[in-house]
NUFIBA-97010 format. One line per field, with one value per residue: y negated, z, x negated of N, C-alpha, C, O in turn. Coordinates in steps of 0.001 Angstrom, whole numbers, always signed. Layout:
nY = c(Y:...)
nZ = c(Z:...)
nX = c(X:...)
caY = c(Y:...)
caZ = c(Z:...)
caX = c(X:...)
cY = c(Y:...)
cZ = c(Z:...)
cX = c(X:...)
oY = c(Y:...)
oZ = c(Z:...)
oX = c(X:...)
This chain:
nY = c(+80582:+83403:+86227:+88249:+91378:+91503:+92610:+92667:+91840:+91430:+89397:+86572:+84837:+80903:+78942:+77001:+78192:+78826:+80451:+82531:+84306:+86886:+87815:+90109:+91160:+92050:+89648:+87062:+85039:+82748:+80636:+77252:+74780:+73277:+74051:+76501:+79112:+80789:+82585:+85243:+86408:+88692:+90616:+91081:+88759:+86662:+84991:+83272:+81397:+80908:+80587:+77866:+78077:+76778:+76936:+78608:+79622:+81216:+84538:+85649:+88018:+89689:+89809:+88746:+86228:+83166:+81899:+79834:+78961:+77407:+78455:+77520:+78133:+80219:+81684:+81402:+82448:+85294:+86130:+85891:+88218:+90234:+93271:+94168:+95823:+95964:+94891:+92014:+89905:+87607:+84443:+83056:+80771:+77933:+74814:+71571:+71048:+69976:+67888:+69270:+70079:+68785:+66179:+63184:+63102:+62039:+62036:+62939:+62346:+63753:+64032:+65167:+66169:+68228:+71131:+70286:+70370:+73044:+73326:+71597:+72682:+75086:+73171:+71832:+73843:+74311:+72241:+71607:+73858:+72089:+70750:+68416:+65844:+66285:+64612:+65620:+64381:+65113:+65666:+66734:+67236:+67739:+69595:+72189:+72411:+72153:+73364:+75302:+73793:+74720:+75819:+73768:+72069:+73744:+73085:+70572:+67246:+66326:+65227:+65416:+64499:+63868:+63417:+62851:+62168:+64491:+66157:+65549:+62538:+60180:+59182:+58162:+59690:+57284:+55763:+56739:+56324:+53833:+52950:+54396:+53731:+55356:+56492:+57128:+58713:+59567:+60280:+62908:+63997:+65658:+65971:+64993:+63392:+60350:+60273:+60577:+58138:+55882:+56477:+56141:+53500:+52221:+52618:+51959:+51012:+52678:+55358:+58442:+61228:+62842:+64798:+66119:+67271:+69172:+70534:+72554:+73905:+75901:+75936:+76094:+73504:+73679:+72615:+70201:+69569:+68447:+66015:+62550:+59090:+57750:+55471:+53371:+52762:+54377:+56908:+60092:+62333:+65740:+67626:+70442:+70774:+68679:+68300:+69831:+67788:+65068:+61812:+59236:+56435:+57410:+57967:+56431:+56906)
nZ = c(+15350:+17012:+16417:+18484:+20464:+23845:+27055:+30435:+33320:+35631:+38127:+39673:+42262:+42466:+43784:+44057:+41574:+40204:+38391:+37941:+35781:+34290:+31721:+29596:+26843:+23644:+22578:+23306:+23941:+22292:+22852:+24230:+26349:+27447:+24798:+23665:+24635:+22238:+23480:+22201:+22949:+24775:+22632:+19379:+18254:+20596:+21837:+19696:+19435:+20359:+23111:+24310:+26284:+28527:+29335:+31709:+32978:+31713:+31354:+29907:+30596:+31289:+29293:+29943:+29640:+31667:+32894:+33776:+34508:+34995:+35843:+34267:+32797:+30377:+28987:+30291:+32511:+31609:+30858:+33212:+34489:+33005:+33548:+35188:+33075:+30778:+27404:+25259:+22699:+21250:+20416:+20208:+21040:+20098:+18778:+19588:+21539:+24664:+24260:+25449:+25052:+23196:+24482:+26512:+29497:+33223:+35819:+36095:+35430:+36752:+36268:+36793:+36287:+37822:+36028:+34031:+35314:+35094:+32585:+33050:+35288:+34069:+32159:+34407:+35596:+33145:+32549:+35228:+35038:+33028:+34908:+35097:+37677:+39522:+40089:+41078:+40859:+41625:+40995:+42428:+42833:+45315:+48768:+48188:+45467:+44992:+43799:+43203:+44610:+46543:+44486:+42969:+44925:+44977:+43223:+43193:+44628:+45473:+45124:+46210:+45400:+46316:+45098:+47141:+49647:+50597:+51599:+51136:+49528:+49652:+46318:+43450:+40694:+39998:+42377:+43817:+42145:+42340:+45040:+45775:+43684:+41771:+40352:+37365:+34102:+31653:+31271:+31794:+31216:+32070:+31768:+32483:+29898:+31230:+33151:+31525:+30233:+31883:+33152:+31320:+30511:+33016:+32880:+30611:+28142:+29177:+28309:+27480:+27393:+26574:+27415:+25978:+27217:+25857:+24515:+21641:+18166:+15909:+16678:+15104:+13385:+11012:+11291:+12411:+14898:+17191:+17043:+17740:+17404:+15619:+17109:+15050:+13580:+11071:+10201:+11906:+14412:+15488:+17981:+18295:+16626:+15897:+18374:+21370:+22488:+22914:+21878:+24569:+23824:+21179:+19892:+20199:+23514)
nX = c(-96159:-94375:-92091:-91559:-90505:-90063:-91087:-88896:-90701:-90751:-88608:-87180:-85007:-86183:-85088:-81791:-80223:-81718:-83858:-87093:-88456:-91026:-92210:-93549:-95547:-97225:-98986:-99917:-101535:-102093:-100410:-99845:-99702:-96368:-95529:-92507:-90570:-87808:-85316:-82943:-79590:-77933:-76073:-74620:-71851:-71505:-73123:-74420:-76705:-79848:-81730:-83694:-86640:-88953:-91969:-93718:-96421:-99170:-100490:-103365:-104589:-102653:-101068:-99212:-95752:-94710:-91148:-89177:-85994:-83028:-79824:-76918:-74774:-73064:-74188:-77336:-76515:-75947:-78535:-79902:-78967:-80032:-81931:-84985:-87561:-85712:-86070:-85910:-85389:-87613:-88560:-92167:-94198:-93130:-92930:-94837:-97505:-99045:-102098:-104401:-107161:-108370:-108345:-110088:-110543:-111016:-108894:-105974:-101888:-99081:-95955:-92887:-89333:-86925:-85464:-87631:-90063:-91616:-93029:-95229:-96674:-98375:-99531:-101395:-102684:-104163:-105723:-107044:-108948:-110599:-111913:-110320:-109203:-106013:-103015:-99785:-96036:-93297:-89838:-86343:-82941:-81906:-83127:-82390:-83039:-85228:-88888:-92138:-93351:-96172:-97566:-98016:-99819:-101709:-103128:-104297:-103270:-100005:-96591:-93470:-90139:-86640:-83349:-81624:-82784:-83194:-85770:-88676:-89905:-87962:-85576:-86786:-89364:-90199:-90026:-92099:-94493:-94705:-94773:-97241:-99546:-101060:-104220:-105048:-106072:-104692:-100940:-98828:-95379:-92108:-89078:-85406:-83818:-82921:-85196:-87095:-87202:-87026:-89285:-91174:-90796:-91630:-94585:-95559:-97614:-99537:-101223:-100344:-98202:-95398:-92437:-89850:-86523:-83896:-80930:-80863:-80217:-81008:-84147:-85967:-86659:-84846:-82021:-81496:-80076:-81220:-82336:-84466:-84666:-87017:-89825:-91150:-88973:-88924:-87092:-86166:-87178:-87436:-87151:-87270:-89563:-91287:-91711:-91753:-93374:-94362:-96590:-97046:-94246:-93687:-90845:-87660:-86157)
caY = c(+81137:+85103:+87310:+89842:+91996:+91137:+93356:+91618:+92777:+90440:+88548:+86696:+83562:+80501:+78031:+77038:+78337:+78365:+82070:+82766:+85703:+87220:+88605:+90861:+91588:+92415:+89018:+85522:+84498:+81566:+79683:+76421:+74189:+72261:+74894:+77300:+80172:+80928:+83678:+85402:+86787:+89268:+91542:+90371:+87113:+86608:+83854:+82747:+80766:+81571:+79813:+77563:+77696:+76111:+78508:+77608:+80221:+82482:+85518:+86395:+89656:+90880:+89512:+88196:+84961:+83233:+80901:+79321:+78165:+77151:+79025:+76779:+78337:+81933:+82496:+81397:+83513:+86546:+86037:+86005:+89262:+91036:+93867:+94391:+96398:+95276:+94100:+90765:+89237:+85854:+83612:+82693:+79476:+77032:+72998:+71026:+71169:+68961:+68092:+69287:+70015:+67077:+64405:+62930:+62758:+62621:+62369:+63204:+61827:+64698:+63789:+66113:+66038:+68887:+71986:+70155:+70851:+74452:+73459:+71212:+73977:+75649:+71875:+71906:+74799:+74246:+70420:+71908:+74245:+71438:+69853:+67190:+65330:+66434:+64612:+65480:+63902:+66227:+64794:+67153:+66400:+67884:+70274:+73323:+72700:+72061:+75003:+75809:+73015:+75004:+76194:+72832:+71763:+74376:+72391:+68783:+66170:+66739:+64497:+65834:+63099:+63821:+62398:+62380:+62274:+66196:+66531:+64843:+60876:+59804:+58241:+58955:+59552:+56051:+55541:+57320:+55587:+52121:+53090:+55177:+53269:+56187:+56222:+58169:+58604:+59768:+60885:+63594:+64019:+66349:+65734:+64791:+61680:+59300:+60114:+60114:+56590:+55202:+56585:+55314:+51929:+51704:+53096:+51095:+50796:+53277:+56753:+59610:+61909:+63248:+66526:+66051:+68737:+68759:+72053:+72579:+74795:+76903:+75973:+75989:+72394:+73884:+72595:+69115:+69558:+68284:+64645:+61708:+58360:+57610:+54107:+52895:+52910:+55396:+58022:+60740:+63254:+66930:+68386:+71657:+71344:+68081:+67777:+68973:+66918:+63458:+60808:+58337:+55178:+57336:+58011:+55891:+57609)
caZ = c(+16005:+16090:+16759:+19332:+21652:+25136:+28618:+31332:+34641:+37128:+38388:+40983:+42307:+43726:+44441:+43715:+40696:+39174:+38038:+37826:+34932:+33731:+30422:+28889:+25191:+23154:+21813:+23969:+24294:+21851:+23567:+24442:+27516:+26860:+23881:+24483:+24027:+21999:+23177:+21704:+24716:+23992:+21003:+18669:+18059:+21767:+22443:+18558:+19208:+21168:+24275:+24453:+27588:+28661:+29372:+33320:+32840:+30613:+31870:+28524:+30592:+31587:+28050:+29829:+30182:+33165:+31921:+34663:+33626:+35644:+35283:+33857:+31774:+29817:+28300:+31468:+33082:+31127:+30722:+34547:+34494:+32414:+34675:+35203:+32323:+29388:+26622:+25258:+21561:+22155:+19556:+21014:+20893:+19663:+19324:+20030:+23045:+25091:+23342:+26416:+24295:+22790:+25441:+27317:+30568:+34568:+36172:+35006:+36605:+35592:+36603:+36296:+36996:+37871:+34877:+33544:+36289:+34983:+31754:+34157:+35973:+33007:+31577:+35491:+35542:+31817:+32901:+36070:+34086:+32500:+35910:+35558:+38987:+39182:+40873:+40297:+41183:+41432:+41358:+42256:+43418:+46919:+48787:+48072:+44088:+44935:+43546:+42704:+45502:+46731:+43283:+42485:+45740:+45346:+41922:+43332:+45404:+45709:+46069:+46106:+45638:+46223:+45162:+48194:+50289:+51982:+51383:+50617:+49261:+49017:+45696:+42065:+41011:+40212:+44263:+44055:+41492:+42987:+46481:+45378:+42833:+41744:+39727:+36332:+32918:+30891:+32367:+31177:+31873:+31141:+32309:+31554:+29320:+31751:+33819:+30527:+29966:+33720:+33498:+29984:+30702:+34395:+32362:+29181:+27237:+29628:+27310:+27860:+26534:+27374:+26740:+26117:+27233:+25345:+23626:+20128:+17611:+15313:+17222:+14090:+12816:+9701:+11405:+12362:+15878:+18003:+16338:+18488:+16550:+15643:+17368:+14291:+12364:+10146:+10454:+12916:+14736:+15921:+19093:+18460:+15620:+16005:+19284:+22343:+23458:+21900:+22624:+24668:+22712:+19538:+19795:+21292:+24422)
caX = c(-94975:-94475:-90818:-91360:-89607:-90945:-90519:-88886:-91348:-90028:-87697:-86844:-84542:-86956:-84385:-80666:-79420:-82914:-84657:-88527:-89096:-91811:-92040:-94773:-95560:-98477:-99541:-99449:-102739:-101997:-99352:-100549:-98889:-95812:-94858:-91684:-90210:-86798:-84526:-81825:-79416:-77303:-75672:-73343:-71843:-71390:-74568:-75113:-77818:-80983:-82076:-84682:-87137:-90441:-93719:-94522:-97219:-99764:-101454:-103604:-105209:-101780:-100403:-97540:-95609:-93911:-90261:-88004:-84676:-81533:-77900:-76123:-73466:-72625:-76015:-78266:-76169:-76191:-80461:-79999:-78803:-81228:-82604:-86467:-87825:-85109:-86152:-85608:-86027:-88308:-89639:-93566:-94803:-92446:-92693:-95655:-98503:-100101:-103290:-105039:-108603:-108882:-108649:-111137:-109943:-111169:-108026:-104165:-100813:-98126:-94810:-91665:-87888:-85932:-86213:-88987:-91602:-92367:-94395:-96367:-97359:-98867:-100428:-102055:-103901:-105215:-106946:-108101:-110068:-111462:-112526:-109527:-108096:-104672:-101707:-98250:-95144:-92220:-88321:-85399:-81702:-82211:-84205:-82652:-83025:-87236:-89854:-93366:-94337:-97064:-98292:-99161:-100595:-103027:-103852:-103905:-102067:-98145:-95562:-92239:-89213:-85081:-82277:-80920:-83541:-83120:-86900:-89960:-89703:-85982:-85476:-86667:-90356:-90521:-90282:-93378:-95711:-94613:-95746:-98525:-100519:-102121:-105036:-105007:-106685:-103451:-99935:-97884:-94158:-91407:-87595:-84022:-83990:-82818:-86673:-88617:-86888:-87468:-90816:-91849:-90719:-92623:-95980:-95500:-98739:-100272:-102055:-99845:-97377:-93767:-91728:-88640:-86202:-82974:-80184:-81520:-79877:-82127:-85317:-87580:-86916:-83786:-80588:-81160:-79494:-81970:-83509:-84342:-84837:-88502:-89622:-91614:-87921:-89091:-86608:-86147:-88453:-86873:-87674:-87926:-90333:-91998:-91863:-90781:-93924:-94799:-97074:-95660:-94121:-93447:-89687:-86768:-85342)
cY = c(+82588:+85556:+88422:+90277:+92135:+92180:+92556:+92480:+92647:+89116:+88285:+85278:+82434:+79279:+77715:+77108:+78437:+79956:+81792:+84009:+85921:+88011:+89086:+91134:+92378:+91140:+87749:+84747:+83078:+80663:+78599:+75624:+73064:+72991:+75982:+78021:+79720:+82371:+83755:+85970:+87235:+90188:+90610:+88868:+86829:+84935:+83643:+81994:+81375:+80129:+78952:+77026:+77591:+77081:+77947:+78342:+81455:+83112:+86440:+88083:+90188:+90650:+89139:+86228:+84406:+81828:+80997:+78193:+78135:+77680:+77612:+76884:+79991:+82146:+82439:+82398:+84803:+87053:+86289:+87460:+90646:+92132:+93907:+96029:+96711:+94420:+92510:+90352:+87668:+85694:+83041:+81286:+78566:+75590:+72783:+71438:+69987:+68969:+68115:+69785:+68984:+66161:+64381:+62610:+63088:+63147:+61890:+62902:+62998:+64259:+64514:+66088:+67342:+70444:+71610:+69908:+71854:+74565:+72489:+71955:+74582:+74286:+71897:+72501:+74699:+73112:+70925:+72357:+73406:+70597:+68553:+67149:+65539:+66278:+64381:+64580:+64850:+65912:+66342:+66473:+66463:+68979:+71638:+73424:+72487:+73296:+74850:+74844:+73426:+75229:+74935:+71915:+72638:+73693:+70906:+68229:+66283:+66042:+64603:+64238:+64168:+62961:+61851:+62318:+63624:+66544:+65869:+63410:+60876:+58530:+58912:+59183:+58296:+55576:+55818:+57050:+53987:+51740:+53813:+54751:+54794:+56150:+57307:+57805:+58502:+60238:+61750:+63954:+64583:+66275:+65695:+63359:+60375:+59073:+59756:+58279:+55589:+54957:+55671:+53605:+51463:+51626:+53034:+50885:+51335:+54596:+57836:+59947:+62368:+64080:+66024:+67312:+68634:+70095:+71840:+73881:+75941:+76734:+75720:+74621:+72666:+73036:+71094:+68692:+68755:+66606:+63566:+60367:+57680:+55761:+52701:+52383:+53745:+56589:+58602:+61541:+64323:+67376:+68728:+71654:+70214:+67685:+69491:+67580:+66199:+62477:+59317:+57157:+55906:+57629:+57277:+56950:+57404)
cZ = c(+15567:+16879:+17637:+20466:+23140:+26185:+29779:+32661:+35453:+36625:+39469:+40926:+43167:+43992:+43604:+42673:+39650:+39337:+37189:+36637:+34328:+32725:+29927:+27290:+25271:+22485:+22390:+24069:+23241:+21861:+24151:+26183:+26683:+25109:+24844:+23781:+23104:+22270:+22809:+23099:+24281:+22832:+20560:+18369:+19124:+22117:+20517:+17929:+20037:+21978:+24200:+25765:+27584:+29183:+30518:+33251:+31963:+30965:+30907:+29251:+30846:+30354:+28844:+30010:+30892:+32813:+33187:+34140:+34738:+34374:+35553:+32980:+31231:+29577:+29274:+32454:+32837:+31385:+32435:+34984:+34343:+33628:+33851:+33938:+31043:+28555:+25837:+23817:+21715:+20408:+20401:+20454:+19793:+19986:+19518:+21268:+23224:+24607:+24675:+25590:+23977:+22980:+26216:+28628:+32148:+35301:+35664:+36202:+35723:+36662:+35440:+36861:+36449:+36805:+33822:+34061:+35636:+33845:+32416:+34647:+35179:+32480:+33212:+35759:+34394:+32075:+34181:+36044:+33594:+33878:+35583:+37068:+38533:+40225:+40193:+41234:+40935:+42016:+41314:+42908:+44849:+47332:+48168:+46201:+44738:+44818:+43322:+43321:+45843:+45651:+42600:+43773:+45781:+44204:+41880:+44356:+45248:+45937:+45412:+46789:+45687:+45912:+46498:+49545:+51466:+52485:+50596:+50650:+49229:+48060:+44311:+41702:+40511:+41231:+44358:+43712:+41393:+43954:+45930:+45112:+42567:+40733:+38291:+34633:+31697:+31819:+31142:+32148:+31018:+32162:+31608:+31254:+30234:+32626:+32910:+30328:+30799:+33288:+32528:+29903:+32393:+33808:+30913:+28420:+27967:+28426:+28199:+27169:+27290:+26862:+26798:+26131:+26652:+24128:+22520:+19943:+17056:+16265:+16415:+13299:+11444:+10081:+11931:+13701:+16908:+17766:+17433:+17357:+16787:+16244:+16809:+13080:+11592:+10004:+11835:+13457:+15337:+16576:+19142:+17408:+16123:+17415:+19907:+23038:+22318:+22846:+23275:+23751:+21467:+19081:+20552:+22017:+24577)
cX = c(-94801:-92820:-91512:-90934:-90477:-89935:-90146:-89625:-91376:-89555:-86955:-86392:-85342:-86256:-83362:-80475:-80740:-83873:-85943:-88272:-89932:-91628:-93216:-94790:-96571:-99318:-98979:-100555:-102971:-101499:-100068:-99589:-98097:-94962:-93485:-91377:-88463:-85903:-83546:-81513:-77969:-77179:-74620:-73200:-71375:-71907:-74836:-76390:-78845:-80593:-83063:-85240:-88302:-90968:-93948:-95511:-97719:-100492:-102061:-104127:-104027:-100844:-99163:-97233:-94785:-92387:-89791:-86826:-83390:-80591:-77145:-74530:-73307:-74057:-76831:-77757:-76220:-78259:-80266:-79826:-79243:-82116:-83832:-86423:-86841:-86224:-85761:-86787:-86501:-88742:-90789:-93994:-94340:-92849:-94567:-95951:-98910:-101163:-104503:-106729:-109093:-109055:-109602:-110711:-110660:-109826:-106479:-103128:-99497:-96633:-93322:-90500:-87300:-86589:-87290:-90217:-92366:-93450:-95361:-97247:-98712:-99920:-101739:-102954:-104789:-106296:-107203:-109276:-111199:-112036:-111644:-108849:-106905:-103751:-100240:-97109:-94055:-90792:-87603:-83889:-81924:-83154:-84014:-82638:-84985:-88202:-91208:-94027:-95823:-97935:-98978:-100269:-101805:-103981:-104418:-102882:-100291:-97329:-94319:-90934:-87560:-84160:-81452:-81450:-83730:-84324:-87560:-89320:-88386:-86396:-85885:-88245:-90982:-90932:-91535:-95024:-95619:-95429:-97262:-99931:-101700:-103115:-105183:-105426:-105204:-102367:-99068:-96887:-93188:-90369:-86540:-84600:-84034:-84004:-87279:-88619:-87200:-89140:-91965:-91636:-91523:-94308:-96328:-96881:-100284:-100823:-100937:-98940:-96010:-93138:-90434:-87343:-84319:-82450:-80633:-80512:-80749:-83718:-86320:-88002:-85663:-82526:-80331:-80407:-79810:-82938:-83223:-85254:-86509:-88498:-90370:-90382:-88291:-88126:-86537:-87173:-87791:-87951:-88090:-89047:-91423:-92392:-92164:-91998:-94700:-95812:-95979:-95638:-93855:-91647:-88954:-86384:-84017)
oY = c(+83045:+85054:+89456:+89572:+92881:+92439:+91749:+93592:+93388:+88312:+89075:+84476:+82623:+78430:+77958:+75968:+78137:+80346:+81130:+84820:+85119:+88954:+88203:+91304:+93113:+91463:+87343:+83567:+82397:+79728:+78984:+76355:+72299:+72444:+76193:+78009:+78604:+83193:+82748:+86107:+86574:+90476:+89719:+88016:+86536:+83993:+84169:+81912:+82515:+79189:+79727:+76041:+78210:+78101:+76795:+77506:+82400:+82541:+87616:+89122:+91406:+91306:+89265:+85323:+85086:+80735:+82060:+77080:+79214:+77589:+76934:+76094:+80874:+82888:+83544:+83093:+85557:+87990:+87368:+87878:+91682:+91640:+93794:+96951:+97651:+93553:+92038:+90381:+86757:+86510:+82477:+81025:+78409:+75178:+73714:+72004:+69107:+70109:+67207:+69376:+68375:+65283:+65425:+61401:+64274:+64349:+60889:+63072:+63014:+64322:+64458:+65971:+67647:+70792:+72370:+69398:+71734:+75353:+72787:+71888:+74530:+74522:+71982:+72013:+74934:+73178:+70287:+71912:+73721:+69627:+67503:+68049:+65165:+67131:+63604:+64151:+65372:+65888:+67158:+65339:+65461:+69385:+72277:+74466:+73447:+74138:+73631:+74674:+72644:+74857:+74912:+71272:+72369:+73711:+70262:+68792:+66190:+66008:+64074:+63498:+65196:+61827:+60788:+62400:+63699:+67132:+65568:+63059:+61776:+57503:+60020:+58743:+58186:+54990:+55062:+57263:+53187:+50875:+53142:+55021:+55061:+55449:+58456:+56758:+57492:+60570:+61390:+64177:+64384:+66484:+66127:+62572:+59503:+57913:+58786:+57469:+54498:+53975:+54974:+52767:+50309:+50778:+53739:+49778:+50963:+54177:+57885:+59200:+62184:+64176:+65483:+68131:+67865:+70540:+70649:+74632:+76842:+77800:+75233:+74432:+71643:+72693:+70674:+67510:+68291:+66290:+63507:+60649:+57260:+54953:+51589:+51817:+53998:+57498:+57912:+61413:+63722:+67533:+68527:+72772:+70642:+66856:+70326:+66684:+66545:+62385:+58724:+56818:+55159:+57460:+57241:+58006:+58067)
oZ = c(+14432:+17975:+17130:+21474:+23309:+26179:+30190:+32989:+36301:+35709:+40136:+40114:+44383:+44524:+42414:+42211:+38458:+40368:+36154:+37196:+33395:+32842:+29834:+26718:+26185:+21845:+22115:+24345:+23414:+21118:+24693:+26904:+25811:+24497:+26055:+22571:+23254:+21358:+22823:+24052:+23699:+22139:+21133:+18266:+18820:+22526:+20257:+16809:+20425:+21795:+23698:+26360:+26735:+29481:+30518:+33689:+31582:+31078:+30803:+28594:+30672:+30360:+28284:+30321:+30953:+32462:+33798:+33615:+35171:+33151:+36551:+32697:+32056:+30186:+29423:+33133:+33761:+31908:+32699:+35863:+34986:+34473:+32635:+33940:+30310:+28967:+26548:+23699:+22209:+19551:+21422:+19251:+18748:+21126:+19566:+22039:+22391:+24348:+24859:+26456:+24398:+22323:+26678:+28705:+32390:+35422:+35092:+37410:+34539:+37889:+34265:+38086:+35267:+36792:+32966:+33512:+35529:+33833:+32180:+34456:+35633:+32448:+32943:+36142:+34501:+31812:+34383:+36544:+33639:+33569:+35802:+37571:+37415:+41076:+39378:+42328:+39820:+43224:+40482:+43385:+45540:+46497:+47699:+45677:+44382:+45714:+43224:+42965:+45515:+45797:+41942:+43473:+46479:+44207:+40920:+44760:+44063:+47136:+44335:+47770:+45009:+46388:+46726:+50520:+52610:+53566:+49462:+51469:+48652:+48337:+44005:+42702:+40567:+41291:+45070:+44291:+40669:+44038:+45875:+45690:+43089:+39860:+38584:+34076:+31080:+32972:+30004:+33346:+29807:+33340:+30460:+31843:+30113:+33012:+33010:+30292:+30415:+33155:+32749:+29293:+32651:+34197:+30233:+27971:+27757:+27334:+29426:+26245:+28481:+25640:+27828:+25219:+27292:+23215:+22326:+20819:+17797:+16391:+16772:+12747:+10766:+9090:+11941:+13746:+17598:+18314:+18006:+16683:+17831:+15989:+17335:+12019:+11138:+9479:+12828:+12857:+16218:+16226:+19626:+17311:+16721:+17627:+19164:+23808:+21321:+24074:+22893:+23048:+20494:+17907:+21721:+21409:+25397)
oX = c(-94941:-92572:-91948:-90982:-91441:-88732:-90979:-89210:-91872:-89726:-86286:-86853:-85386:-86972:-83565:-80451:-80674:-84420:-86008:-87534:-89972:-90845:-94069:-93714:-96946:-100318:-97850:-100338:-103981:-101801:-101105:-98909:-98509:-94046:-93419:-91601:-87965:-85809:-82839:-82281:-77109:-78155:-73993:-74083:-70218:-71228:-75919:-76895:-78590:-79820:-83877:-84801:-88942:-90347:-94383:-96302:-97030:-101577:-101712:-104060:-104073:-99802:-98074:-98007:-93760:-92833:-89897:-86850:-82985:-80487:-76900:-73629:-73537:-74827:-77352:-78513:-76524:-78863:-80796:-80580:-79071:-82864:-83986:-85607:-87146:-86994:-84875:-88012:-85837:-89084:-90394:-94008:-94973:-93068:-95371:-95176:-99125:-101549:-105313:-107502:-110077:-109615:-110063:-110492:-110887:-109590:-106048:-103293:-99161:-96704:-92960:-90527:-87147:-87770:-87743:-91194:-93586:-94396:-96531:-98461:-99855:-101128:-102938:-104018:-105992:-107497:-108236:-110309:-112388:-112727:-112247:-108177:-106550:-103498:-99741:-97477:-94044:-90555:-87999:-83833:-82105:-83961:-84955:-82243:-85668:-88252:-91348:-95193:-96716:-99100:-100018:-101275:-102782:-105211:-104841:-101864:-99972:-97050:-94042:-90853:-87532:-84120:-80875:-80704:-84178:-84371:-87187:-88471:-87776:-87016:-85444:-88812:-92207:-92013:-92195:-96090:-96211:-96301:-98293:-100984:-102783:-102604:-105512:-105097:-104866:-102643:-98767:-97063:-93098:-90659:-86434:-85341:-84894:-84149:-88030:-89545:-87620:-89870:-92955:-92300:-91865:-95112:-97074:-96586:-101439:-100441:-100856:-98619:-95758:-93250:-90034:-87230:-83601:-83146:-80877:-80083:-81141:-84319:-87393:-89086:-85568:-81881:-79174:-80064:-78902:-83994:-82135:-86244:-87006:-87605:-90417:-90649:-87175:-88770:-86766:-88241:-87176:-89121:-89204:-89554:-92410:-93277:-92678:-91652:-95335:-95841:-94970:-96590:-93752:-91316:-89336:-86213:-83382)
């Protein structure tokens, strides 16, 4: 993990309430998929804590990296604000990665709900690389919250779900790997709890892993903010340090 002051070099809105930015440095090329950034946002004691947002993409020749985050409140809003070519204090490569090197895999089932599509994105392109099959599953509420559709259809199979059926499947991406039956080596999945929980109980003693996306305080593993109860009884396991992405089965949801 390194401190440095990043350039913002675009930015742009790709669906309701939800901002694309690119950020540039001098030093990214070690960020893995499924790791995130931490910003601070702001002067003063305004925003006290930093932000924490997922990496949807890494461009080591242009050293930059690509974060999408929904306005949600004072700080997403302010970060929203940020004009092109501000600066911006980031912590780099926070939390656990997908152990995308180390697996043996033909084909991957990635399933994402809502603000946890965008480190997908980033996990997608890395196992394509490797010549993995790649189909995603992609849950939002309706159509006009739905993004980076095309970006993964250019990576693989696509199937976009709604809550309310405005667009694509109506239903959850459960609906999706019921009808489906799709065929897959490991599955990775990153959402709000109540998907990882759905999902992890439909794909129960299947190989795969899960991000869990959830406010943290300090970010580095000091403050204890962020723990989800280990499912060996052993204690706890923190997000931001030990996690955000676990194999599945090792924490209760």
């Amino acid at each position: 993990m390194i401190n440095q002051m990043m350039t913002v070099v675009q930015k742009r809105t790709i669906a309701k309430d939800t901002v694309e930015m690119v950020l540039q440095g001098s030093t990214i090329s070690f960020v893995e998929p499924g790791q995130f950034v931490h910003i601070r946002i702001g002067t003063g004691f305004s925003h006290m804590l930093r932000r924490p947002i997922s990496i949807a993409n890494v461009d080591g020749q242009e050293q930059t990296i690509t974060v999408i985050f929904k306005v949600i409140g004072q700080g997403t809003e302010e970060l929203q604000n940020v004009s092109i070519g501000s600066s911006l204090d980031v912590l780099l490569g926070c939390g656990t990665s997908y152990p995308v090197q180390g697996l043996e895999l033909r084909r991957a089932l990635l399933i994402g709900g809502g603000i946890g599509v965008p480190p997908l994105y980033y996990l997608a392109k890395e196992l394509r690389k490797k010549g993995v099959q790649v189909t995603s599953i992609l849950g939002f509420q309706s159509k006009e919250n739905v993004f980076y559709e095309e970006e993964f259809k250019n990576l693989g199979a696509c199937h976009i779900v709604t809550d309310d059926g405005s667009y694509g499947w109506h239903g959850n991406v459960n609906t999706v790997i019921d009808s489906e039956q799709i065929p897959f080596d490991y599955f990775f999945s990153c959402g709000p709890l109540g998907m990882l929980r759905a999902v992890s109980t439909k794909l129960i003693g299947q190989p795969g892993y899960i991000s869990i996306e959830e406010r943290m305080g300090c970010g580095i593993g000091a403050c204890y903010a962020c723990v989800v109860p280990a499912k060996d009884g052993k204690g706890f396991r923190k997000i931001c340090k030990d996690g955000p992405v676990f194999p599945a089965g090792e924490v209760v949801l």
